[in-house]
N, C-alpha and C positions, 0 to 999 in steps of 0.2 A: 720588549727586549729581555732577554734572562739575564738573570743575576749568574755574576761572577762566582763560580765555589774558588773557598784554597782549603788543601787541608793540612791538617795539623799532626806533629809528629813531636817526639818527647826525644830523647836521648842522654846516656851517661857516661862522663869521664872518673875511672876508680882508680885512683894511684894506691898501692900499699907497699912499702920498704922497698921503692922504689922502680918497683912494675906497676905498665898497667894492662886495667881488664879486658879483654877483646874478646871477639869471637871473631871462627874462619866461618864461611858460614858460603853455601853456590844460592848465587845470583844468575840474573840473565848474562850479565857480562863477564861472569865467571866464578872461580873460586875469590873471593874477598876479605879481606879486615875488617872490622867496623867498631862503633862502640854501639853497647848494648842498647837496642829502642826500637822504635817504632810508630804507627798508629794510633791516633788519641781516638778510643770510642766513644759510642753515645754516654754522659753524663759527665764525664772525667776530666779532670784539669790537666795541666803542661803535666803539673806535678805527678798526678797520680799517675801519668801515664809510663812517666819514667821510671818509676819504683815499679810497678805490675810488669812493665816488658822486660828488666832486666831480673825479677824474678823470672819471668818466664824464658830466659834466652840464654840465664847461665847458673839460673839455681841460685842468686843470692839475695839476699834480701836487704836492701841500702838504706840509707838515712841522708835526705840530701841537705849541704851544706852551702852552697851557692848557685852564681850561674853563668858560663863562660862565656854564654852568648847567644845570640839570636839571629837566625839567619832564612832570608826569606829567599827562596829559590823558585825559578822559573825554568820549567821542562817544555819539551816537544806539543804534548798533549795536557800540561795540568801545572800547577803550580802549587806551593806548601809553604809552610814557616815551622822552619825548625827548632825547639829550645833543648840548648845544651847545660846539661847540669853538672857540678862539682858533687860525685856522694862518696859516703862511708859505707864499710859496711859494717851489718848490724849483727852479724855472725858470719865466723869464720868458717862453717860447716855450709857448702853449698846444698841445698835439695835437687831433685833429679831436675835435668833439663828438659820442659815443656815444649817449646819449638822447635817442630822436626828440621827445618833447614838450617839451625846450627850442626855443621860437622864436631868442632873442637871450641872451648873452653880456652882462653890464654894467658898468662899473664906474662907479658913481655917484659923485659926491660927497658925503660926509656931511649936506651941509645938503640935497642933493636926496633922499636915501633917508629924510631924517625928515619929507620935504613930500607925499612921495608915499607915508604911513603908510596912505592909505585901498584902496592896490591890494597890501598884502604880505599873503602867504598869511597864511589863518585857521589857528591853532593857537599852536606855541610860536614861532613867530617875532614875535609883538608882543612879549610879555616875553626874550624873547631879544636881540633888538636893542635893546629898552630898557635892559636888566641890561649889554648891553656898549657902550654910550652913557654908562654910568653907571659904568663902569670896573670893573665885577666882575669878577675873575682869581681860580680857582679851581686850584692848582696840579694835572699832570695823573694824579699818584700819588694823588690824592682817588679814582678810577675805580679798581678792581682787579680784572681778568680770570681769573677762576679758573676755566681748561679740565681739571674733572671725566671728561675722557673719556681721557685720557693719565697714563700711572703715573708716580708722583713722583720 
């Protein structure tokens, strides 16, 4: 019998003076919202995943500070666990944006990212930006990285 895969994805919520960070970004399903993330590749933690994509997806470089939550989702064809994180950022100066299928950079205002719920990606981002609209902080030592492949 084969083993089950799931794969793993990072993601980040950046509130600053009261926007947050988004990207529009075409999907299969269309043009979309999202929060910054993606992809955990080979060696990298939830954590590092989240800081390298949101560098790479909107130019900025964060510092995370919690965790909103985790979310384990089941598709058609494959299944993943999501971890959302609370970050900062670490400068205010964006660098160029790395991933081509970002169209635009955003920072929205809170009241317009809860109006515009019917274009944010499908998956964990509705319970995600719900859970941190509703103030859910998960401190970030709840996550523990245990790289099996390094002698103790």
């Amino acid at each position: 019998m084969e083993r089950f895969l799931i794969r793993g994805t990072a993601s980040v919520i950046v509130e600053r003076e009261g926007k947050i960070l988004l990207t529009r970004e075409e999907e299969s399903v269309g043009i979309i919202l999202g929060k910054p993330g993606g992809h955990i590749e080979e060696g990298e933690s939830f954590a590092e995943t989240a800081v390298r994509e949101t560098l790479e997806e909107t130019g900025y470089r964060v510092r995370l500070t919690a965790i909103v939550g985790v979310y384990q989702q089941r598709f058609p064809n494959s299944s993943s666990i999501n971890v959302t994180f609370v970050a900062e950022l670490e400068d205010e100066t964006p660098q160029a944006v790395m991933e081509k299928k970002i169209l635009e950079v955003l920072w929205l205002p809170i009241e317009e990212v809860k109006r515009r719920r019917d274009e944010w990606r499908p998956g964990s981002t509705t319970p995600a930006l719900d859970d941190y609209f509703a103030g859910k902080r998960y401190p970030l030592e709840l996550l523990q990285w245990l790289d099996h492949t390094k002698t103790p």
